[in-house]
gemmi code that builds the backbone of each chain (N, CA, C; Angstrom):
import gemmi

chains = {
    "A": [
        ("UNK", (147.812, 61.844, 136.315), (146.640, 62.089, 135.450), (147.037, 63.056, 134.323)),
        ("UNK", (147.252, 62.582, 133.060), (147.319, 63.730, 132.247), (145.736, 64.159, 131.235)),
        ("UNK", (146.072, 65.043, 130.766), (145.057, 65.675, 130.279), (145.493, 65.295, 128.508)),
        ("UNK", (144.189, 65.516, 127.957), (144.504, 65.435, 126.673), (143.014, 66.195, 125.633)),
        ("UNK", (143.311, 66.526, 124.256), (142.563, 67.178, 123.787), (141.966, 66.645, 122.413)),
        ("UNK", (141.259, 66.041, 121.969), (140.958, 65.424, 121.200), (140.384, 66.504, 120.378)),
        ("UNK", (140.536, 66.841, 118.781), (139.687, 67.718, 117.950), (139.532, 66.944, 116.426)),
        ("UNK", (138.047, 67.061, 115.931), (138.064, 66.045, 114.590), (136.363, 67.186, 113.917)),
        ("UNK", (136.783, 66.589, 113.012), (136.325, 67.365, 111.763), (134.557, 66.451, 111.186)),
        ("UNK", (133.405, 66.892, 111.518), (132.577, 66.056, 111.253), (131.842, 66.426, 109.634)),
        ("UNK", (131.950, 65.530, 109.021), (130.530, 65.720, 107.988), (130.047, 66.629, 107.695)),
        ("UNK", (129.879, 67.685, 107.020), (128.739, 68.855, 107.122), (127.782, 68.650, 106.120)),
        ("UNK", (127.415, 67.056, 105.627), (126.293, 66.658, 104.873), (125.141, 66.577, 106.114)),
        ("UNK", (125.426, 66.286, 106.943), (124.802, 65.280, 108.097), (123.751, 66.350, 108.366)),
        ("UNK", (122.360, 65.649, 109.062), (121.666, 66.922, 109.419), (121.931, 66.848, 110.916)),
        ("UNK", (121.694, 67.940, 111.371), (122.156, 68.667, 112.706), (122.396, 67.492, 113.730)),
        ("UNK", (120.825, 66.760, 113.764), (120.837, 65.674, 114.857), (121.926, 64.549, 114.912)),
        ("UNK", (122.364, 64.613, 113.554), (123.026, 63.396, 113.271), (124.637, 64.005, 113.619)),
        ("UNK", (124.873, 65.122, 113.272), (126.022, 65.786, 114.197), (126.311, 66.008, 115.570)),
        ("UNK", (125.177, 65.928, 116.245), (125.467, 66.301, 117.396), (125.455, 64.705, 117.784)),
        ("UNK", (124.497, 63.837, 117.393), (125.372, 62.413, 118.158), (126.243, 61.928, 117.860)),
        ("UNK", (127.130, 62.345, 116.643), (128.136, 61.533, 116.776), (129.460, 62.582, 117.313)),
        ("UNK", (128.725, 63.500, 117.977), (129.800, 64.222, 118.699), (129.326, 63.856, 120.318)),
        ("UNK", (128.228, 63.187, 120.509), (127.883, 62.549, 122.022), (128.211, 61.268, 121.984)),
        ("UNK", (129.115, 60.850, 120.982), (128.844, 59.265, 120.583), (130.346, 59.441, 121.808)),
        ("UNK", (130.875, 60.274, 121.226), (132.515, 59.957, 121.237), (132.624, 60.531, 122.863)),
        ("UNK", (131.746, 61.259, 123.141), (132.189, 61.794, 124.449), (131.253, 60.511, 125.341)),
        ("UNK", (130.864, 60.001, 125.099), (129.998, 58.678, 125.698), (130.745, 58.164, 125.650)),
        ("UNK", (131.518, 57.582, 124.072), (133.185, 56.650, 124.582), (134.017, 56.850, 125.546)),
        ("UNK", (134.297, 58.260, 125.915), (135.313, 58.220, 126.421), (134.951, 58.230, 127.483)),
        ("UNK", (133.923, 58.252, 128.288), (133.549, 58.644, 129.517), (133.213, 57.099, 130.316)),
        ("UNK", (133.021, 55.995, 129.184), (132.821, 54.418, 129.472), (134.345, 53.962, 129.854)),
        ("UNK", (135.417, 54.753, 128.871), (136.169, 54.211, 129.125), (137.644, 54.922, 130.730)),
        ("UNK", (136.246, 55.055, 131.344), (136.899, 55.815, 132.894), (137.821, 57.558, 132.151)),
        ("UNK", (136.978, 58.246, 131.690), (138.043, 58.964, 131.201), (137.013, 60.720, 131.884)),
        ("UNK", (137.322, 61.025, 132.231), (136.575, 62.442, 133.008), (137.009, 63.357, 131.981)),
        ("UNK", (135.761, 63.905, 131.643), (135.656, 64.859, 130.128), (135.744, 66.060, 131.015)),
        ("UNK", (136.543, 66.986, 130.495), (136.972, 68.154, 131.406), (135.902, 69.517, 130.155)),
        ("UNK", (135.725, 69.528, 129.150), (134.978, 70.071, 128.605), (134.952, 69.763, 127.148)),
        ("UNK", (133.787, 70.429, 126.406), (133.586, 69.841, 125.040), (132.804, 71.372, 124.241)),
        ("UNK", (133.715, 71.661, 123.407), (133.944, 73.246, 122.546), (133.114, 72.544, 121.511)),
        ("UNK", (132.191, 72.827, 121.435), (131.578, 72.914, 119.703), (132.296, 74.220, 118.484)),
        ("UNK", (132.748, 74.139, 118.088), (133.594, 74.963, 117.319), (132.511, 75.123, 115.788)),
        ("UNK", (131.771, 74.777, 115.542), (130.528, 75.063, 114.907), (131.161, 74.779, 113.283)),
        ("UNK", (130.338, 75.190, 111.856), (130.883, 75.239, 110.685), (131.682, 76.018, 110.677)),
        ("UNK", (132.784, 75.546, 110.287), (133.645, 76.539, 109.335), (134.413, 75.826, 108.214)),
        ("UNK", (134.370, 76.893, 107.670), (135.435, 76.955, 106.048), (137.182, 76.110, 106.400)),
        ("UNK", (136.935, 74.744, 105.521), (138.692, 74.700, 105.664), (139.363, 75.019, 104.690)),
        ("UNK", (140.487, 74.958, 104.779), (141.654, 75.668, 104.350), (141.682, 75.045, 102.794)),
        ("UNK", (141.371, 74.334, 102.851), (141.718, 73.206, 102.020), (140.511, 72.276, 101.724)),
        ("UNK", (140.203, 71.922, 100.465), (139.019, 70.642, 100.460), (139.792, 69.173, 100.939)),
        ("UNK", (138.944, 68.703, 101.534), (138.698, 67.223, 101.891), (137.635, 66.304, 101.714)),
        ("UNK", (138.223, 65.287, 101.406), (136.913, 64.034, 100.268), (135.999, 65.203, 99.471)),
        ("UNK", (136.384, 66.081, 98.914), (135.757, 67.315, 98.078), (134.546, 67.485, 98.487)),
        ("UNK", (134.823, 68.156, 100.222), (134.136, 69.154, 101.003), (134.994, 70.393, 101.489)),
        ("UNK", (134.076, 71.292, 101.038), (134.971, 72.705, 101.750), (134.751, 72.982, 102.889)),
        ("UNK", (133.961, 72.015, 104.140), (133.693, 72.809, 105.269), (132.870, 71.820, 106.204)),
        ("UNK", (133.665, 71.967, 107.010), (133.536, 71.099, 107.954), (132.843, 71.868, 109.516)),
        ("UNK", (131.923, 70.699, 110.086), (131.991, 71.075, 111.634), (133.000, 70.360, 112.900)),
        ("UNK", (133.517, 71.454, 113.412), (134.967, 71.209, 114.447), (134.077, 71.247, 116.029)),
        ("UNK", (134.628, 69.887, 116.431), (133.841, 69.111, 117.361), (135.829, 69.643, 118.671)),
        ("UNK", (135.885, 69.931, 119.389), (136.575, 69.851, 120.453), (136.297, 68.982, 121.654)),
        ("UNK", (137.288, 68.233, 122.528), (136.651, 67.789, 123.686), (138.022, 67.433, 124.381)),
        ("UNK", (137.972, 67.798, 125.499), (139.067, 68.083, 126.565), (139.175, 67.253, 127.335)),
        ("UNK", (139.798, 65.945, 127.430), (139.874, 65.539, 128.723), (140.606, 64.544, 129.714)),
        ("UNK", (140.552, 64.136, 130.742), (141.558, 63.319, 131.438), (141.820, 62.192, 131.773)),
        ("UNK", (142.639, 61.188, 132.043), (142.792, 59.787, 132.149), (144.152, 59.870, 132.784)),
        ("UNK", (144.097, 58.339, 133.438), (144.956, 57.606, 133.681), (145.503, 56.785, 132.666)),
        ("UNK", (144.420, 56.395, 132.203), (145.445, 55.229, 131.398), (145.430, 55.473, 129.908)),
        ("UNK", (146.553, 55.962, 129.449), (146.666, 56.036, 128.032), (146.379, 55.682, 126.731)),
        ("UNK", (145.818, 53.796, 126.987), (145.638, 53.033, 125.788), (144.298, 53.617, 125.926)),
        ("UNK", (143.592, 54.156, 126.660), (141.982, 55.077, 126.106), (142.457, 55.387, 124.546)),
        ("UNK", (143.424, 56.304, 124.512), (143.431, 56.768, 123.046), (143.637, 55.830, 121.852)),
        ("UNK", (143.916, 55.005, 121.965), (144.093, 54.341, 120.534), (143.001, 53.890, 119.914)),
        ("UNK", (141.760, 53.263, 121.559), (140.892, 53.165, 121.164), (139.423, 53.662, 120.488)),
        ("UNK", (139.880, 55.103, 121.404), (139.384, 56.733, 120.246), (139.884, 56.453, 119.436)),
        ("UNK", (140.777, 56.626, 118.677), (141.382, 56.724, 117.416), (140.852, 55.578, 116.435)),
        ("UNK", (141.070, 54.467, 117.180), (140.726, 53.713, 116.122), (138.563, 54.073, 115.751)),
        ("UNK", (137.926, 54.256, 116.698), (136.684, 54.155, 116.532), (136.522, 55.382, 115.138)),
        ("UNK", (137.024, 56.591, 115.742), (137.322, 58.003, 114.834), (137.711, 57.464, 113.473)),
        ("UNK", (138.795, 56.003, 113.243), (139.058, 56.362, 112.154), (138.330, 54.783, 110.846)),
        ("UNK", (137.746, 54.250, 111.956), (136.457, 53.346, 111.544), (135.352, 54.437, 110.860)),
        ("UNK", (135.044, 55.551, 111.434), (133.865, 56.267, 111.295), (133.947, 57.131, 110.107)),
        ("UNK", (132.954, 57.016, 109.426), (132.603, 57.638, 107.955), (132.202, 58.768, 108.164)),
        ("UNK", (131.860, 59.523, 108.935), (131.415, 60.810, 109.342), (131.950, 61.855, 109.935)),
        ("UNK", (133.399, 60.818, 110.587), (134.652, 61.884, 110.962), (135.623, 62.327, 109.753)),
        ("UNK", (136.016, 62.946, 109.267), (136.992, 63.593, 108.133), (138.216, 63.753, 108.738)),
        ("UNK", (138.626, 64.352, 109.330), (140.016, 64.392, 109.912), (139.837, 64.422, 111.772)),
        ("UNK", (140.558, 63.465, 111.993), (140.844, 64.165, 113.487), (142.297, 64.641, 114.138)),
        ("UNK", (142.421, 64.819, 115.437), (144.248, 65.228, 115.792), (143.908, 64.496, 117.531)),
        ("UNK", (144.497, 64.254, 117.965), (144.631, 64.091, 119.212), (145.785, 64.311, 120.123)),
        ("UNK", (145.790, 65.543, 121.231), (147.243, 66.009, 121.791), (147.030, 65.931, 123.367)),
        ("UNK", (148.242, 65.910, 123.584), (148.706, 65.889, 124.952), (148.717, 67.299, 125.511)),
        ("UNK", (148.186, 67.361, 126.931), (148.212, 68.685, 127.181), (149.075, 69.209, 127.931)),
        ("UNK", (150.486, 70.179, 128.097), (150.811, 70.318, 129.072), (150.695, 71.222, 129.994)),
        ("UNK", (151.304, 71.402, 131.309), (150.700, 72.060, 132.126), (149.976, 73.631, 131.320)),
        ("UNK", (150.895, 74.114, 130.188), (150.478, 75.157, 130.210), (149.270, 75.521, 129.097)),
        ("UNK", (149.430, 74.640, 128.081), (147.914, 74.200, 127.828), (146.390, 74.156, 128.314)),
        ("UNK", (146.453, 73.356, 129.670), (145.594, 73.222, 130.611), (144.934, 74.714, 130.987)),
        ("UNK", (146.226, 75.437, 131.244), (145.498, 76.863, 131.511), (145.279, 77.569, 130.779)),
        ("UNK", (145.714, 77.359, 129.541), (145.533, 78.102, 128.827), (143.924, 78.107, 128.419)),
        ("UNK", (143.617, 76.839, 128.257), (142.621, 76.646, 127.802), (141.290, 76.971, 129.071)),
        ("UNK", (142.074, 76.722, 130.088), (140.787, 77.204, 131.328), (140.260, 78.668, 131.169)),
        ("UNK", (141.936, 79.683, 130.720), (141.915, 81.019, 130.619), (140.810, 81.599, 129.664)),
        ("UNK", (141.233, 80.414, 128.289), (140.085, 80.708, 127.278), (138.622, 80.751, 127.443)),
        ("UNK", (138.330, 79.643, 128.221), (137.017, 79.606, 129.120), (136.182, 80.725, 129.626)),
        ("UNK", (137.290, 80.662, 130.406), (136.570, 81.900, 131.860), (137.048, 83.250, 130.695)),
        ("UNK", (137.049, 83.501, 129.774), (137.182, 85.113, 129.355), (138.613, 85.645, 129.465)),
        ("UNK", (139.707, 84.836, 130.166), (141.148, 85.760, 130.443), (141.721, 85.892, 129.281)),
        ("UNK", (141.596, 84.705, 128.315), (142.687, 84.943, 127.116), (141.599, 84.954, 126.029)),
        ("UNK", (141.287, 86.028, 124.894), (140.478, 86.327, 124.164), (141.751, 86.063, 122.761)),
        ("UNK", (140.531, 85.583, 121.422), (141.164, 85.374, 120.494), (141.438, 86.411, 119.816)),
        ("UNK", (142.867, 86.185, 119.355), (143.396, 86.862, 118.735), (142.914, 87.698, 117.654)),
        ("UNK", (143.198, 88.859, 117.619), (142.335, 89.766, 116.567), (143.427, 90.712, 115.782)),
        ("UNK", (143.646, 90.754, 114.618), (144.391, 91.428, 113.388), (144.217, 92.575, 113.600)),
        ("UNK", (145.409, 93.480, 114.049), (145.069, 95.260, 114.172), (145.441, 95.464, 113.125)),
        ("UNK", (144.839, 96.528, 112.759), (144.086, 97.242, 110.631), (145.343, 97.729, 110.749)),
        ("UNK", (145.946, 96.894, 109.797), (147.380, 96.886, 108.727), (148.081, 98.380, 109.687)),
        ("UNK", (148.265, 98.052, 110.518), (149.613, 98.987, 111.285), (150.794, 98.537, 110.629)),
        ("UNK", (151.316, 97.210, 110.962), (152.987, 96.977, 110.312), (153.026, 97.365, 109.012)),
        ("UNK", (152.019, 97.196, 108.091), (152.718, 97.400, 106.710), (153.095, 98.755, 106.776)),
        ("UNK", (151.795, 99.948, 107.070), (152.008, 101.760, 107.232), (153.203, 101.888, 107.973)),
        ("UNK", (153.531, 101.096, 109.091), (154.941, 101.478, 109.223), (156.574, 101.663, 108.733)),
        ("UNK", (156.178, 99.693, 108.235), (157.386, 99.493, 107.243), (157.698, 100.728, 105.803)),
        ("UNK", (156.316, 101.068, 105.391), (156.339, 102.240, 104.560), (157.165, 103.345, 104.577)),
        ("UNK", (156.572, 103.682, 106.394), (157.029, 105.108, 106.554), (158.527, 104.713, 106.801)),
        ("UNK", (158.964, 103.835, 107.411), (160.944, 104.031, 107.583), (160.995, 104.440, 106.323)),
        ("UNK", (160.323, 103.193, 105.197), (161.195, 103.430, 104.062), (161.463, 104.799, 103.373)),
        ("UNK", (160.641, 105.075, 103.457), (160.097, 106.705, 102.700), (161.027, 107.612, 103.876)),
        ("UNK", (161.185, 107.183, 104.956), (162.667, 108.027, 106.053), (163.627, 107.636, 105.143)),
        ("UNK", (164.071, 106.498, 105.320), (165.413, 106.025, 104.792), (165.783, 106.582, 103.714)),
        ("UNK", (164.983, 106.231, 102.482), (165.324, 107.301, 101.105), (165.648, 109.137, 101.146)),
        ("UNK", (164.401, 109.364, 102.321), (164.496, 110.745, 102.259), (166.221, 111.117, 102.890)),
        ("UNK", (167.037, 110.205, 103.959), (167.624, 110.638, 104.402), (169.181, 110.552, 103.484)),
        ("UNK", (168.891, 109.207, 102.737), (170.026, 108.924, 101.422), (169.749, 110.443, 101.175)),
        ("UNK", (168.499, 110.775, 100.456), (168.527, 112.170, 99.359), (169.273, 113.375, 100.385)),
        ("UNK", (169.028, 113.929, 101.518), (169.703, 114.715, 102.067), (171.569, 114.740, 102.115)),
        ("UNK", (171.628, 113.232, 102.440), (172.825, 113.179, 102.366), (173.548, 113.757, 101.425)),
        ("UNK", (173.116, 113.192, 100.237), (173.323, 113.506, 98.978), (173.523, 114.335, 98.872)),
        ("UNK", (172.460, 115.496, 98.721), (172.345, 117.120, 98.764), (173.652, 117.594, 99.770)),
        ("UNK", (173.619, 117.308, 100.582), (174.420, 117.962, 101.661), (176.177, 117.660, 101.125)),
        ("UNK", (176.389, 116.594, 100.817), (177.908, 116.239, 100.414), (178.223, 116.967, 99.640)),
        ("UNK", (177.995, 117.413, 98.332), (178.742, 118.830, 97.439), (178.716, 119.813, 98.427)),
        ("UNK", (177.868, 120.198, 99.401), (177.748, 121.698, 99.719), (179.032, 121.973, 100.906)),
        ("UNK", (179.213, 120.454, 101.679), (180.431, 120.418, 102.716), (181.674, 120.564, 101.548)),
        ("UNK", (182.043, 120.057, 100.056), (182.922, 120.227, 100.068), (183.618, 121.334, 99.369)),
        ("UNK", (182.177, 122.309, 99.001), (182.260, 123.434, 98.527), (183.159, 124.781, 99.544)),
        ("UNK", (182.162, 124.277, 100.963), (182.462, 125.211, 102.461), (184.021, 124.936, 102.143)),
        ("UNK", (184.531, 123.790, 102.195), (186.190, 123.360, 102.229), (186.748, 124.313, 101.492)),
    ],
    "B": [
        ("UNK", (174.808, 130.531, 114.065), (174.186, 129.228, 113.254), (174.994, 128.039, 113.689)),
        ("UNK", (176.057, 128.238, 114.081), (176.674, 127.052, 114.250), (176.627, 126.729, 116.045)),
        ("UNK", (176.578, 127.945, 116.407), (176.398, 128.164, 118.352), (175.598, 127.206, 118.830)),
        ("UNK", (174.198, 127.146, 117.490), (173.271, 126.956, 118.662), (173.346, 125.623, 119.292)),
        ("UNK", (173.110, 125.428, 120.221), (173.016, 124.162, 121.539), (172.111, 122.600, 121.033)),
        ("UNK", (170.817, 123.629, 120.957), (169.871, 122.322, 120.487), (169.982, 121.641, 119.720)),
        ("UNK", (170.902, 122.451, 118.144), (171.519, 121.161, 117.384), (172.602, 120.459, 117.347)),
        ("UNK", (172.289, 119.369, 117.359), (173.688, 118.562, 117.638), (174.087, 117.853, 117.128)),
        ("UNK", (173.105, 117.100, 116.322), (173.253, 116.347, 114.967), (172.661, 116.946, 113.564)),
        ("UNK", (173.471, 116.521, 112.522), (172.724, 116.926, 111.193), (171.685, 116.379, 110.953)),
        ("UNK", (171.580, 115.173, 111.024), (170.450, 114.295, 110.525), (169.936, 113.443, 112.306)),
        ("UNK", (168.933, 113.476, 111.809), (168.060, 112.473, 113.245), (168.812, 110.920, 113.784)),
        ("UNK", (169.609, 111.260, 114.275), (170.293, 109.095, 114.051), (169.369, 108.242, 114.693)),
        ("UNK", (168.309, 108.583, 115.042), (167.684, 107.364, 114.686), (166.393, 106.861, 114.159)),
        ("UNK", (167.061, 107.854, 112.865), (166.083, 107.176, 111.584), (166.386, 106.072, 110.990)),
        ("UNK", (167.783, 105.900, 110.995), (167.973, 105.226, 110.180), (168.386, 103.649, 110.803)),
        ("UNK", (168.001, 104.136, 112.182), (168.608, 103.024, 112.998), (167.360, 101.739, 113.075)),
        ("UNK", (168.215, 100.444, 112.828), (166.807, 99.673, 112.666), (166.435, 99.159, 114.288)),
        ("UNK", (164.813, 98.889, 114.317), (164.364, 98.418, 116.069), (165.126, 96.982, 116.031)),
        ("UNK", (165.280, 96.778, 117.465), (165.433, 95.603, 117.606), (164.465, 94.754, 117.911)),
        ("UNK", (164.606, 93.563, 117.168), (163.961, 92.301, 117.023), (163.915, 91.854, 118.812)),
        ("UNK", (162.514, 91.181, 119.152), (162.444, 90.475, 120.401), (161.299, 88.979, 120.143)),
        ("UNK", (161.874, 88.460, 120.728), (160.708, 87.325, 121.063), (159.484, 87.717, 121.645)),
        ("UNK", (158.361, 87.840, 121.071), (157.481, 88.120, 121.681), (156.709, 86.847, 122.630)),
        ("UNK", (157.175, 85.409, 122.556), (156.470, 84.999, 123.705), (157.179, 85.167, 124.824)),
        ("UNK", (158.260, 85.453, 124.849), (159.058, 86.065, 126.117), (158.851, 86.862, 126.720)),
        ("UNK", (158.691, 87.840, 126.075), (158.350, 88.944, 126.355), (156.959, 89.364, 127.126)),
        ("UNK", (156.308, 88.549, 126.532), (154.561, 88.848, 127.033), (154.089, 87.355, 127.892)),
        ("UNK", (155.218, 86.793, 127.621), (154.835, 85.731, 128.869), (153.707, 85.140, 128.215)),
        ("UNK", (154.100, 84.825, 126.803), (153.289, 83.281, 126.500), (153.838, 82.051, 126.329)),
        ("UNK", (153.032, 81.276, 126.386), (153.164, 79.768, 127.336), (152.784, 78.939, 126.262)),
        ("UNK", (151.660, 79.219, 126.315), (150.984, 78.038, 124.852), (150.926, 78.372, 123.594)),
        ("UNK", (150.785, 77.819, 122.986), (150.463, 78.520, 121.481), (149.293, 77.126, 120.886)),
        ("UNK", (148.171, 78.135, 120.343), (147.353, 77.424, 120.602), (146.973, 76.866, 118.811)),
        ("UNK", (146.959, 75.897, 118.477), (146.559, 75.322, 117.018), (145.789, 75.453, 116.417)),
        ("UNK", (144.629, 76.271, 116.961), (143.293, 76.432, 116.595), (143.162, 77.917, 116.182)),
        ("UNK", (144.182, 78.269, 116.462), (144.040, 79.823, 116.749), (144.255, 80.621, 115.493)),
        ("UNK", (143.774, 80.529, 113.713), (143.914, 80.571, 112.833), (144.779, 81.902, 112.826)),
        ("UNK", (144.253, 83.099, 113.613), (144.290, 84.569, 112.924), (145.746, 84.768, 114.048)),
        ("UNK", (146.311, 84.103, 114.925), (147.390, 84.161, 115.319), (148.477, 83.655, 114.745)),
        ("UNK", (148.578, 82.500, 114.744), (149.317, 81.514, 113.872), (149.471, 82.011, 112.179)),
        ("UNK", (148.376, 83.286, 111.888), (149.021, 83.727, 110.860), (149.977, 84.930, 110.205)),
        ("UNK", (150.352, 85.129, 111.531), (151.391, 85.705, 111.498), (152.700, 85.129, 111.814)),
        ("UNK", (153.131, 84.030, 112.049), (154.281, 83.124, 111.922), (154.377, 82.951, 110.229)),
        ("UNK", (153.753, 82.507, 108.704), (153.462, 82.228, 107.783), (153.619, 83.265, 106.409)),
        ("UNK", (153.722, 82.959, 105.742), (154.450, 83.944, 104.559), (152.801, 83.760, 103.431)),
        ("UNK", (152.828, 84.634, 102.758), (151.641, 84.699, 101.867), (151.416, 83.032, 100.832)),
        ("UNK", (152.343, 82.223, 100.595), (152.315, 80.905, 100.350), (151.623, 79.881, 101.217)),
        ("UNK", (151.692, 80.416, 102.700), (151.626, 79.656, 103.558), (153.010, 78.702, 104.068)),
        ("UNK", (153.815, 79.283, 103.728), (155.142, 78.728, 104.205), (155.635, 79.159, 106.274)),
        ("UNK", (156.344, 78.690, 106.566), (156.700, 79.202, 107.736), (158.096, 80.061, 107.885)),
        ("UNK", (157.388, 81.206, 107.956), (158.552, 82.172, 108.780), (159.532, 81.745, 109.215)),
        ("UNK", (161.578, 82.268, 108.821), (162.284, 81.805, 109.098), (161.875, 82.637, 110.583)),
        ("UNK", (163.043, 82.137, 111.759), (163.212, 83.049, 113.420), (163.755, 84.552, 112.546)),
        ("UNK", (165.018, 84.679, 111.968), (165.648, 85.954, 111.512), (164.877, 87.098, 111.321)),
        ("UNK", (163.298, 86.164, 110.663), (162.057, 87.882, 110.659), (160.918, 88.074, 111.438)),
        ("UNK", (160.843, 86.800, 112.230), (160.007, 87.036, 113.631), (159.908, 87.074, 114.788)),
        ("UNK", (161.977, 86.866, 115.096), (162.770, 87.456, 116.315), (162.082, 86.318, 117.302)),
        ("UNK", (161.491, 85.096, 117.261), (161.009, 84.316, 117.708), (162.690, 83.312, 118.825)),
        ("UNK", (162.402, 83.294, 120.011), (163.640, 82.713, 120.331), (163.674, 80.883, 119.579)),
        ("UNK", (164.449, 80.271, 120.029), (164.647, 78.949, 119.218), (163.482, 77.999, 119.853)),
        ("UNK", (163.310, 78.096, 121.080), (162.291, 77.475, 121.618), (160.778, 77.706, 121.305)),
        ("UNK", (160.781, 79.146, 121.128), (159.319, 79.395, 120.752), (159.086, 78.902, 119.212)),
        ("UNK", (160.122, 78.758, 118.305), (160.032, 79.221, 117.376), (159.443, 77.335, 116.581)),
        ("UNK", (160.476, 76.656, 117.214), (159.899, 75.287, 117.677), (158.467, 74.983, 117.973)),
        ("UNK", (157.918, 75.660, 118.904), (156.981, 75.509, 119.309), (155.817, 75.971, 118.388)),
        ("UNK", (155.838, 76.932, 117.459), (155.489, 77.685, 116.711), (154.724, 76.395, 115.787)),
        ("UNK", (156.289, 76.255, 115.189), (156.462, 75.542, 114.116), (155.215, 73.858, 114.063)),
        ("UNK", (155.563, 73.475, 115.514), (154.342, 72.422, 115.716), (152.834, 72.662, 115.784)),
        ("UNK", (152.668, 73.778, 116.119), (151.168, 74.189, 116.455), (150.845, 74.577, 114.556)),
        ("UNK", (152.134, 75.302, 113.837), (151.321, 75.266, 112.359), (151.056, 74.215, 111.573)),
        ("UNK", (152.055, 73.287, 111.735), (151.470, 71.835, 110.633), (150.381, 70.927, 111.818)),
        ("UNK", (150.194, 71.590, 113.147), (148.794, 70.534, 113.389), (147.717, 71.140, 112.664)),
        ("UNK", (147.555, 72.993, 112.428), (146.598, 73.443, 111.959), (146.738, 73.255, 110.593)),
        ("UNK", (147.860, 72.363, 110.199), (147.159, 72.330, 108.602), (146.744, 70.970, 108.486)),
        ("UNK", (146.993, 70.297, 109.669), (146.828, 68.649, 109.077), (145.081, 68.918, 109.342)),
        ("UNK", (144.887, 69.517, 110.431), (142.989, 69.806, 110.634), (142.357, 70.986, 109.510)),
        ("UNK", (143.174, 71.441, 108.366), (143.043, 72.164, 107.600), (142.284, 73.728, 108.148)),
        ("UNK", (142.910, 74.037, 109.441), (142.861, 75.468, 109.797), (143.619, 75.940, 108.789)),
        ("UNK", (145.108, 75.959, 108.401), (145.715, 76.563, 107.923), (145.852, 75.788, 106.510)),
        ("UNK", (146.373, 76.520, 105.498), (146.810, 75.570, 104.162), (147.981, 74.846, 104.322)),
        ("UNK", (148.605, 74.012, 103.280), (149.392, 73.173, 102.958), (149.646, 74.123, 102.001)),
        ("UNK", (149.355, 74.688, 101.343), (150.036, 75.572, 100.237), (148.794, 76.710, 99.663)),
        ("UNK", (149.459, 77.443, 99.282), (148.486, 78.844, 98.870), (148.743, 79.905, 98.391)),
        ("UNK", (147.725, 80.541, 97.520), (148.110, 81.786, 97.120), (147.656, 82.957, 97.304)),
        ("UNK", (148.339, 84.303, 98.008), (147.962, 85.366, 98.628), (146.746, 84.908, 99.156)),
        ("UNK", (147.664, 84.371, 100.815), (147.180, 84.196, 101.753), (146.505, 85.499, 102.327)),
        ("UNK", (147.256, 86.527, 102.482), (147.136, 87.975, 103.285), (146.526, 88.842, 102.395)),
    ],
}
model = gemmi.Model(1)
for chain_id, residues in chains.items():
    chain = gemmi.Chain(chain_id)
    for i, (resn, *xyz) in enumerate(residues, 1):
        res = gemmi.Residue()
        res.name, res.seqid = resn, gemmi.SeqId(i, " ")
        for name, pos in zip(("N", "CA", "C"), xyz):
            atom = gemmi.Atom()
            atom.name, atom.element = name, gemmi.Element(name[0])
            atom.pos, atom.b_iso = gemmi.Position(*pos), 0.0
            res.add_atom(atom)
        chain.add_residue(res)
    model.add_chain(chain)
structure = gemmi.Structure()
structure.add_model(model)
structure.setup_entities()
């Protein structure tokens, strides 16, 4: 039984109702086609990176889940890429450590990643501002050794 | 002045000494690296949005691999860019 993770990019013209079924559309597919949905992340609006069909922002639909038989996916894929309301999708294989990872994410063990307030740059600073200071000592110090001589 | 004990060097040696580089999924015992994960994955990435050679993120060859796949899935789902300016 492997696991797999399906994530696709819906419409953000659509009004709400019309988002959320065609994010029940697909988990209804897959569930006809013997496939046990292990969970389904609404990942809500957000801003992409990039415009697509000149939209800046898409809603990210997640859905997690397992099968036996592999040709399930093509036939996701192909429905996803029939559909005018999906914008981009990805579909991956999960491996073992995936699986937990993503359980971890679940239950609270692995929390998303969060940017600590610009520590590396203040550091890289301070060597530098060492390093120079210690050239300048050097400096200073070399006439005075060969004066002692 | 010259007796005393406690000094032993002129200068601090290791100021100037650089840290050593480590793999941090080794290190911390990570496993996955996750595609979705915008504000992680942006620290593999250069202010273009290019990818970090291993030489400046001490990433071993395997992770670094691994890295490398989880950033072009987040740009093909446009988490991350395809190209950009002052990203950071």
């Amino acid at each position: 039984m492997n696991q797999y993770e399906v994530t696709f990019i819906i419409d953000p013209v659509l009004s709400g109702d019309e988002i959320k079924t065609t994010g029940s559309t697909y988990e209804s597919l897959l569930k006809d086609n013997g496939c046990n949905i292990v969970h389904v992340h609404d990942m809500g609006l957000r801003q992409l990176a990039y415009p697509i069909n000149k939209k800046s922002s898409g809603i990210y639909y997640c859905i997690e889940f397992s099968t036996t038989a592999g040709e399930v996916i093509s036939k996701v894929e192909l429905a996803l890429r029939r559909d005018e309301r999906i914008m981009r999708f990805l579909t991956v294989k999960l491996d073992k450590y995936g699986v937990k990872y993503n359980e971890d994410r679940r239950s609270g063990k692995i929390v998303a990643y969060k940017k600590k307030d610009k520590k590396k740059p203040n550091d890289a600073a301070t060597t530098v501002e060492k390093k120079e200071k210690v050239v300048e000592e050097v400096m200073v110090k070399a006439p005075s050794k060969v004066e002692e001589e | 002045m010259a007796s005393r004990d406690d000094i032993k060097f002129l200068n601090n040696p290791t100021i100037g000494r650089k840290r050593k580089k480590y793999c941090r999924f080794k290190k911390y015992g990570i496993k996955y690296i996750d595609y979705k994960d915008s504000e992680f994955l942006l620290q593999f990435i250069n202010e273009q949005g290019k990818l970090l050679p291993r030489r400046i993120t001490g990433n071993s060859l395997k992770y670094q691999k691994l890295v490398a796949v989880a950033v072009k899935r987040a740009r093909h789902l446009a988490i991350l860019p395809y190209v950009a300016d002052l990203l950071k």
